[in-house]
TIMARZA-482732 format. One record per atom (N, C-alpha, C, O): residue number from 1; atom name; x, y, z. Coordinates in pm, whole numbers, plus 50000, padded with zeros to 5 digits. Layout:
TIMARZA-482732
{NUM 'CA' {X Y Z}} ...
This chain:
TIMARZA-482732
{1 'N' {50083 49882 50000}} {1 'CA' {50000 50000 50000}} {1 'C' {50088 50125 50000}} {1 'O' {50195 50114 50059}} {2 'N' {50058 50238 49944}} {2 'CA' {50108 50318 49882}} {2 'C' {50076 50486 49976}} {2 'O' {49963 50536 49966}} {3 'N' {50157 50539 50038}} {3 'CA' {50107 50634 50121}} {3 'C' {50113 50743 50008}} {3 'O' {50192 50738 49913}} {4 'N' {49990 50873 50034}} {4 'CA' {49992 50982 49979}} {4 'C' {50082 51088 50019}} {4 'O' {50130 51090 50132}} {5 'N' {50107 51178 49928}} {5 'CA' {50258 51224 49992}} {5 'C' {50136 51365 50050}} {5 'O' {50032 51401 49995}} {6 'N' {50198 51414 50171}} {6 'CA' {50170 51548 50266}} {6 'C' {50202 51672 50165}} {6 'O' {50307 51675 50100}} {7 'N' {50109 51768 50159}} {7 'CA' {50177 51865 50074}} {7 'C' {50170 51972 50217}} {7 'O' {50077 51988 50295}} {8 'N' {50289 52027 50215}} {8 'CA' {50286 52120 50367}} {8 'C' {50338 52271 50284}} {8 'O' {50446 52270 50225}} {9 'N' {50261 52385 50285}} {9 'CA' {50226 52470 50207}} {9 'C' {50367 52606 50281}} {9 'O' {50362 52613 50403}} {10 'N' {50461 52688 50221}} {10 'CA' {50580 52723 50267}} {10 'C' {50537 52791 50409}} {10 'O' {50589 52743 50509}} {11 'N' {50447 52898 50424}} {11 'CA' {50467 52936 50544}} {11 'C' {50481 52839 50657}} {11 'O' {50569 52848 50743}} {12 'N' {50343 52699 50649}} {12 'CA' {50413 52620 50733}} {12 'C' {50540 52525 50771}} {12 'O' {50587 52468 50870}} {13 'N' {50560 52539 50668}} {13 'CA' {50764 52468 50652}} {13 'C' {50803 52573 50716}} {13 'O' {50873 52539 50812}} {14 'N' {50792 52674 50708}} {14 'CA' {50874 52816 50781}} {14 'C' {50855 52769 50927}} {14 'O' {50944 52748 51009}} {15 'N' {50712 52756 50942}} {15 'CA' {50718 52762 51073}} {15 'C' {50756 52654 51188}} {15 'O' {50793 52668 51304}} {16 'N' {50732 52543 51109}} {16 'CA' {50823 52437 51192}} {16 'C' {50939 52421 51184}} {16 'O' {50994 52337 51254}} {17 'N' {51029 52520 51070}} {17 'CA' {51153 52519 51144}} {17 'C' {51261 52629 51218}} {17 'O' {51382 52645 51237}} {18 'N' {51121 52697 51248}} {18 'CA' {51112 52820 51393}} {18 'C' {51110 52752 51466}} {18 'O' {51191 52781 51554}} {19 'N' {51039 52638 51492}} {19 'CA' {50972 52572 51568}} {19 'C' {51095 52516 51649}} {19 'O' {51103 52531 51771}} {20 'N' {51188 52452 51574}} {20 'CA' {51280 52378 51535}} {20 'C' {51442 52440 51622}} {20 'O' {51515 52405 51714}} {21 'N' {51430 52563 51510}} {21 'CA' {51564 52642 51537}} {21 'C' {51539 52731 51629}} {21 'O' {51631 52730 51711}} {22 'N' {51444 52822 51659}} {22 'CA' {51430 52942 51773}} {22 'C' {51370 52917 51846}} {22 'O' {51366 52995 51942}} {23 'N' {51290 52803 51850}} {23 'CA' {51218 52767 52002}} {23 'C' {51281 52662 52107}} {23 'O' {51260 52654 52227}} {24 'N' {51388 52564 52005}} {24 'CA' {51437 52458 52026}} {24 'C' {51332 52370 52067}} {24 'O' {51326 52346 52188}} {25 'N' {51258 52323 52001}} {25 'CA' {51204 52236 52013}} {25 'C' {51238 52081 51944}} {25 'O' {51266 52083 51824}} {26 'N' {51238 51951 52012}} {26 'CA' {51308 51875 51977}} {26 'C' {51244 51819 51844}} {26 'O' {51125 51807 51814}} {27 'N' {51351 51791 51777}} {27 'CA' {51270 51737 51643}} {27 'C' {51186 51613 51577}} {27 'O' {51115 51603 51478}} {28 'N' {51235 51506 51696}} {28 'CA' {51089 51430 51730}} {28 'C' {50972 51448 51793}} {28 'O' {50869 51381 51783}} {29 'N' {50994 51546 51859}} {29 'CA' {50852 51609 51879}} {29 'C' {50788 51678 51761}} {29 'O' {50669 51670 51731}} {30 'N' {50905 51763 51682}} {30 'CA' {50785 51802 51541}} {30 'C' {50753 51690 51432}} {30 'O' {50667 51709 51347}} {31 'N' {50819 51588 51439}} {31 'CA' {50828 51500 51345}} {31 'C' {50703 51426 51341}} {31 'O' {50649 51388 51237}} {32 'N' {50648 51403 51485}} {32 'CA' {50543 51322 51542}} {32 'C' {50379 51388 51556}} {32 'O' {50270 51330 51560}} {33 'N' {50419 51550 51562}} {33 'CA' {50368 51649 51576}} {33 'C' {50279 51648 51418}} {33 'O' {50156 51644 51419}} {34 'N' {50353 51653 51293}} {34 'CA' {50353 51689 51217}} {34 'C' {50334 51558 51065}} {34 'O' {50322 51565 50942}} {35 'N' {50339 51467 51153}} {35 'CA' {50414 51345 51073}} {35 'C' {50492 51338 50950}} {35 'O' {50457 51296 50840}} {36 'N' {50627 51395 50995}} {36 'CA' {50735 51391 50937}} {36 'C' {50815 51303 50916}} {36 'O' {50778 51191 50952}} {37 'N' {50910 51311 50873}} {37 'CA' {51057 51239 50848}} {37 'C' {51165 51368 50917}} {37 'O' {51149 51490 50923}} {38 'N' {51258 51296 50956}} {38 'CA' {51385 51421 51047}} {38 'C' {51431 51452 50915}} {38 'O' {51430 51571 50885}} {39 'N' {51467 51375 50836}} {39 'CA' {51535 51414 50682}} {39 'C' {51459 51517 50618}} {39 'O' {51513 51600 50545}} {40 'N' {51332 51515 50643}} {40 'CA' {51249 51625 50572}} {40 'C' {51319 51771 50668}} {40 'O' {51398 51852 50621}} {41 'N' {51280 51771 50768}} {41 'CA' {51300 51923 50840}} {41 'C' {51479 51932 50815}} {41 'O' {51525 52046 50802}} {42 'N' {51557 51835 50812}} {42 'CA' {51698 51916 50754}} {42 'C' {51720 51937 50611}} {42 'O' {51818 51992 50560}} {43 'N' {51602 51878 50541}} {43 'CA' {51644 51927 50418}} {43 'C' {51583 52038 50364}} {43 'O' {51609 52088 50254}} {44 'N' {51449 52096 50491}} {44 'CA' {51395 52271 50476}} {44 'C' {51536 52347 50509}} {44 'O' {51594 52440 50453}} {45 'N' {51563 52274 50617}} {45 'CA' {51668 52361 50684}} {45 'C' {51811 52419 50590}} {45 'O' {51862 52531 50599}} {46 'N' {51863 52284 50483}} {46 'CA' {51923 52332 50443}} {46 'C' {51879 52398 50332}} {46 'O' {51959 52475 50278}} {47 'N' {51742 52383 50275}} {47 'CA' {51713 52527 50172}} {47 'C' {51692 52656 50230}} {47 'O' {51720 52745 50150}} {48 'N' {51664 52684 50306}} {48 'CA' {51641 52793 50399}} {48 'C' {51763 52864 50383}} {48 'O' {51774 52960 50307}} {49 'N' {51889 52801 50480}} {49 'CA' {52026 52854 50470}} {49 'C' {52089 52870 50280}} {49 'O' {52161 52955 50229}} {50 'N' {52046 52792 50243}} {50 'CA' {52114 52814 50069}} {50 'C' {52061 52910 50026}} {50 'O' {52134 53004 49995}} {51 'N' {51919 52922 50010}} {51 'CA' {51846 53021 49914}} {51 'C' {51809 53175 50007}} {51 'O' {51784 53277 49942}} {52 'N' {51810 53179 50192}} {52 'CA' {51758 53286 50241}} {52 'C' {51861 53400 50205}} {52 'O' {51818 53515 50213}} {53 'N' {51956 53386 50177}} {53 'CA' {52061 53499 50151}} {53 'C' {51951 53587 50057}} {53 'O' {51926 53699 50100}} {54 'N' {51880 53542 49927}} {54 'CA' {51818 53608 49859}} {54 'C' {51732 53743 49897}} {54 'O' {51727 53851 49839}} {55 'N' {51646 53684 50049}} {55 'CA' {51561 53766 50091}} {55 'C' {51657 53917 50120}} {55 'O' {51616 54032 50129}} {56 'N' {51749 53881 50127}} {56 'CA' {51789 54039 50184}} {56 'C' {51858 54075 50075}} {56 'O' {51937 54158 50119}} {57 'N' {51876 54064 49961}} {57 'CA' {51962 54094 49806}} {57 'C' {51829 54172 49808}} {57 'O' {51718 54144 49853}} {58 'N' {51894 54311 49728}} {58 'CA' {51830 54391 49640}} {58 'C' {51778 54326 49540}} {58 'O' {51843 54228 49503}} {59 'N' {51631 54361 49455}} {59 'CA' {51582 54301 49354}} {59 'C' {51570 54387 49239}} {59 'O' {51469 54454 49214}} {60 'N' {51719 54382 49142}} {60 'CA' {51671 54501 49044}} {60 'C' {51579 54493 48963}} {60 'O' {51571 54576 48873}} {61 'N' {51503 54407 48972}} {61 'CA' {51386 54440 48877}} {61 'C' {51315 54481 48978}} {61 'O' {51301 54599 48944}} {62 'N' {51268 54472 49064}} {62 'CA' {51216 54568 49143}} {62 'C' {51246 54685 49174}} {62 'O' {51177 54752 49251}} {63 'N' {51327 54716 49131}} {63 'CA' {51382 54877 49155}} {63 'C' {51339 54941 49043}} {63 'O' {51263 55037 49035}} {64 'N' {51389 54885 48965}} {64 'CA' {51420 54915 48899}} {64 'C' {51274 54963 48778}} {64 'O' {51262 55046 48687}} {65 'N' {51187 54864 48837}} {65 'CA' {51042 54881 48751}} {65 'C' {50975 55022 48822}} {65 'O' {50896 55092 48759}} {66 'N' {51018 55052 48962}} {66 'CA' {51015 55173 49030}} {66 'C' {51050 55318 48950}} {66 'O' {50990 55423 48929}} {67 'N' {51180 55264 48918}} {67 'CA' {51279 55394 48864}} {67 'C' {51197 55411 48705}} {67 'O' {51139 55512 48666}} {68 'N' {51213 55278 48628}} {68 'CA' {51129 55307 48458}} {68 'C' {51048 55365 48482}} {68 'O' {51067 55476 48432}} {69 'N' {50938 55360 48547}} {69 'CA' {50814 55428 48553}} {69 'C' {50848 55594 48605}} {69 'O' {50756 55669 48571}} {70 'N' {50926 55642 48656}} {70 'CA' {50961 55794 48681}} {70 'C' {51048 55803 48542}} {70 'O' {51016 55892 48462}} {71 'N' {51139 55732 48516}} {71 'CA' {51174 55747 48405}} {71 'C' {51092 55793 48278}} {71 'O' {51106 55902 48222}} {72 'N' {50991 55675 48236}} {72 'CA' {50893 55673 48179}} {72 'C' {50785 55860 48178}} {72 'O' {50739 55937 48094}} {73 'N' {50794 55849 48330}} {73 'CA' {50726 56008 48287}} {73 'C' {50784 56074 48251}} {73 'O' {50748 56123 48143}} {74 'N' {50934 56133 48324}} {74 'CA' {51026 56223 48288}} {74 'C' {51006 56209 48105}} {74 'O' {50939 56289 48039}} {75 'N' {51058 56124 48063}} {75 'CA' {51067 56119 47873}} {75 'C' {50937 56159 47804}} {75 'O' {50928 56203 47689}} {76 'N' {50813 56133 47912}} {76 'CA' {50756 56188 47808}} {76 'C' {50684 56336 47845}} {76 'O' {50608 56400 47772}} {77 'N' {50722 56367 47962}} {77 'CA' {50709 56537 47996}} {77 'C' {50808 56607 47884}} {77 'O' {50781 56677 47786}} {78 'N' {50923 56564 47935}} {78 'CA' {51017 56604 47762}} {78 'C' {51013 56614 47637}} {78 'O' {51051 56715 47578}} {79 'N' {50960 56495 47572}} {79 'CA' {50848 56493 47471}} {79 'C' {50778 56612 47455}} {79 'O' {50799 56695 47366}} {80 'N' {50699 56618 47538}} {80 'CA' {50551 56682 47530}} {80 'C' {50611 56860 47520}} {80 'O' {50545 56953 47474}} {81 'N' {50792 56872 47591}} {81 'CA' {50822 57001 47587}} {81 'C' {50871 57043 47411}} {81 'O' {50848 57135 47332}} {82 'N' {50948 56916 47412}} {82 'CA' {51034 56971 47270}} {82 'C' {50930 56973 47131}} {82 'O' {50936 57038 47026}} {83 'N' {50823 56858 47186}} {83 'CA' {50668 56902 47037}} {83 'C' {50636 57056 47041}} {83 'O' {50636 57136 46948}} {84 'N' {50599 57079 47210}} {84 'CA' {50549 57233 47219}} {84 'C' {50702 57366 47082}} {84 'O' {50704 57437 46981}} {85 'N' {50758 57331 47151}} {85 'CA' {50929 57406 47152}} {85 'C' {50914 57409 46966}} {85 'O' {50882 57506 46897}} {86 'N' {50944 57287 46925}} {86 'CA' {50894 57242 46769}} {86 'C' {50789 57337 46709}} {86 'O' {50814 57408 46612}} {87 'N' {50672 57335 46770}} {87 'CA' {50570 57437 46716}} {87 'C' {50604 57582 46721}} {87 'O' {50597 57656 46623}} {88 'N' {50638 57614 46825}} {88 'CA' {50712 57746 46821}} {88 'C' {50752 57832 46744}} {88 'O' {50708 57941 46707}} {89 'N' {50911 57729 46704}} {89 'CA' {50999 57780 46652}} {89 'C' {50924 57732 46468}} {89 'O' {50949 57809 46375}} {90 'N' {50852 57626 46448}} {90 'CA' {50760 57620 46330}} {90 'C' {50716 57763 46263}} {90 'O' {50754 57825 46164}} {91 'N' {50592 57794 46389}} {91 'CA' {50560 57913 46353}} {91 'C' {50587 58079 46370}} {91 'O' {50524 58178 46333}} {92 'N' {50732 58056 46455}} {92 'CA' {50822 58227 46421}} {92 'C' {50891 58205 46245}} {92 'O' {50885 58288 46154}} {93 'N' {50954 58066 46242}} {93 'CA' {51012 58072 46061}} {93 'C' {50875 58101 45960}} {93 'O' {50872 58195 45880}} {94 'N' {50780 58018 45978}} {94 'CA' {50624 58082 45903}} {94 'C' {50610 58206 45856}} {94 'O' {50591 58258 45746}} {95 'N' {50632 58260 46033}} {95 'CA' {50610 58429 46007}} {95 'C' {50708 58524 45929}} {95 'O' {50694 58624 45859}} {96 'N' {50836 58430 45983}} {96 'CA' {50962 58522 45901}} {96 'C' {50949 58503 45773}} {96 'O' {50949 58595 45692}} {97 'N' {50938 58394 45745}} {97 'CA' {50936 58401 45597}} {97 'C' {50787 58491 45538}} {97 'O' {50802 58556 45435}} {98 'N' {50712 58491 45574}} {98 'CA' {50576 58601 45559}} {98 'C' {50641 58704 45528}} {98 'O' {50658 58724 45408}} {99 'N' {50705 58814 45639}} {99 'CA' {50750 58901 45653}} {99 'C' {50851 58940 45555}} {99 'O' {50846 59044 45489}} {100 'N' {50980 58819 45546}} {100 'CA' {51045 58876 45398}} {100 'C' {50976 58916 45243}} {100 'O' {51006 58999 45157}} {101 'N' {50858 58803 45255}} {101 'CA' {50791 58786 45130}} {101 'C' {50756 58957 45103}} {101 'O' {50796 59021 45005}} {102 'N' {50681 59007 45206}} {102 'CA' {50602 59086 45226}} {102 'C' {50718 59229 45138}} {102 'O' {50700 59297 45037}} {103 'N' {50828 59222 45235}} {103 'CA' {50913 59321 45234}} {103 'C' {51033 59271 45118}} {103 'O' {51151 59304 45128}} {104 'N' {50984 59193 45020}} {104 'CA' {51042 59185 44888}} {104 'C' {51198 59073 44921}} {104 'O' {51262 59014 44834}} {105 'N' {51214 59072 45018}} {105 'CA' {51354 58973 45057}} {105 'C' {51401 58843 44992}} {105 'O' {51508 58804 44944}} {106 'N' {51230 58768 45018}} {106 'CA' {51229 58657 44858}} {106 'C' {51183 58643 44797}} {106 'O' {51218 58562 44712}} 
């Protein structure tokens, strides 16, 4: 007969091996507690220690999707200045050239 395997969902892996490491609680007591294997809680334990370094690494895409988006406005406030700026200077050459026409220049 064939046992179903336990699916134990991460916060509670977290927490039994709080349970574990900061409460000291013995690990046949969570094992029995929990119906575990000891091999299971050292092998949270050693993903915990391999992969927790991550939690405290900066996430540049997280920053960084922060920063594009100010970015993102800045470029197009700029935009929106140099179209204005563009029209401008469009219609002072318009006029100048009006004005020479006018006064025989071309």
């Amino acid at each position: 007969m064939s046992q179903q395997r336990k699916s134990i969902a991460g916060p509670e892996k977290l927490a039994i091996l709080k349970q574990y490491l900061v409460e000291k609680v013995p690990i046949s007591d969570l094992c029995d507690r929990h119906g575990l294997q000891p091999s299971q809680i050292y092998y949270w334990q050693a993903q915990l220690f391999e992969h927790g370094a991550a939690i405290f690494e900066r996430k540049p895409g997280r920053q960084a999707a922060g920063t594009d988006a100010v970015k993102d406005r800045k470029i197009a406030h700029l935009e929106a200045k140099l179209a204005q700026k563009n029209e401008v200077i469009s219609e002072l050459m318009e006029a100048n050239v009006r004005e020479k026409k006018l006064n025989g220049e071309l």
